[in-house]
N, C-alpha and C positions, 0 to 999 in steps of 0.2 A: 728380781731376775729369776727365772724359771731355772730350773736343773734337772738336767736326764743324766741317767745310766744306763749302762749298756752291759748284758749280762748272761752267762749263762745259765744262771741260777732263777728257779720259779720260786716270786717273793708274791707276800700277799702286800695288801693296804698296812701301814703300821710293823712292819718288819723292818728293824735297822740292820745296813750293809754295813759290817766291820770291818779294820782294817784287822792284818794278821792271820788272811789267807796267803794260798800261794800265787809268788806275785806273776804279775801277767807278761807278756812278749815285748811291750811296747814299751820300756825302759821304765821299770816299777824299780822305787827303792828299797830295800828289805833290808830285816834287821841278820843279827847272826845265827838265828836257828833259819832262814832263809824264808822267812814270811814277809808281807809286806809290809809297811811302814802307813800306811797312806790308803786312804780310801778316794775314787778318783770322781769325778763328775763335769758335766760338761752342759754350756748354753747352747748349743744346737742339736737340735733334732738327730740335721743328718749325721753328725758325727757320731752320737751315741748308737744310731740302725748301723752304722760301718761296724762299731765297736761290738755291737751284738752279734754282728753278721759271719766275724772274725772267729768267731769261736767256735771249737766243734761242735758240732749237734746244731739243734735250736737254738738262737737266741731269744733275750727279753730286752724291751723297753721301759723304763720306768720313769716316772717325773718323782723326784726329788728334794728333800727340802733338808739343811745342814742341822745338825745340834749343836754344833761348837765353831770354833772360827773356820774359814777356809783360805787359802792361798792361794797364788795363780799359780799354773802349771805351766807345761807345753805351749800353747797357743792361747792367744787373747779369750777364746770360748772357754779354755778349759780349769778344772779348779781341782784342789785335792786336803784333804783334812786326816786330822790325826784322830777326828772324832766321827763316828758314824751319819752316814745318809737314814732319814728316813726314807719309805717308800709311802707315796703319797699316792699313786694308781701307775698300772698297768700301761704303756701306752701304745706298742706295739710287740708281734712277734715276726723274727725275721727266720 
């Protein structure tokens, strides 16, 4: 299964998204210094360009691949790990 992200952040090829940033708007679970728990990812395109699109400034697309297990999330598309996304390429900006 392919995996995108949706981001504000300009990642290269081979950079891992962590979790333990500040979490996002759309119901992110965070630990008690108020970072997130979870790194999030998603099988559809378009949901990831929403997700990019959502944030201020520029967003980024990226495809994805997990290093450790991942869970389902929100919707059937969506998935979230306690362990970092690679960044595998670029795939759009919104």
């Amino acid at each position: 299964m392919t995996l995108y992200h949706g981001s504000r952040a300009r990642l290269r090829e081979g950079d891992l998204i962590r979790p333990g940033r500040k979490p996002n708007p759309w119901g992110d679970t965070f630990d008690e210094n108020g970072r997130s728990l979870y790194v999030y990812a998603t099988a559809s395109l378009n949901t990831a360009e929403c997700y990019a699109a959502a944030v201020a400034g520029r967003g980024y697309v990226y495809e994805v691949e997990p290093t450790g297990d991942v869970l389902p999330d929100y919707s059937g598309d969506d998935v979230k790990s306690l362990h970092p996304f690679r960044v595998l390429k670029r795939i759009a900006t919104t």
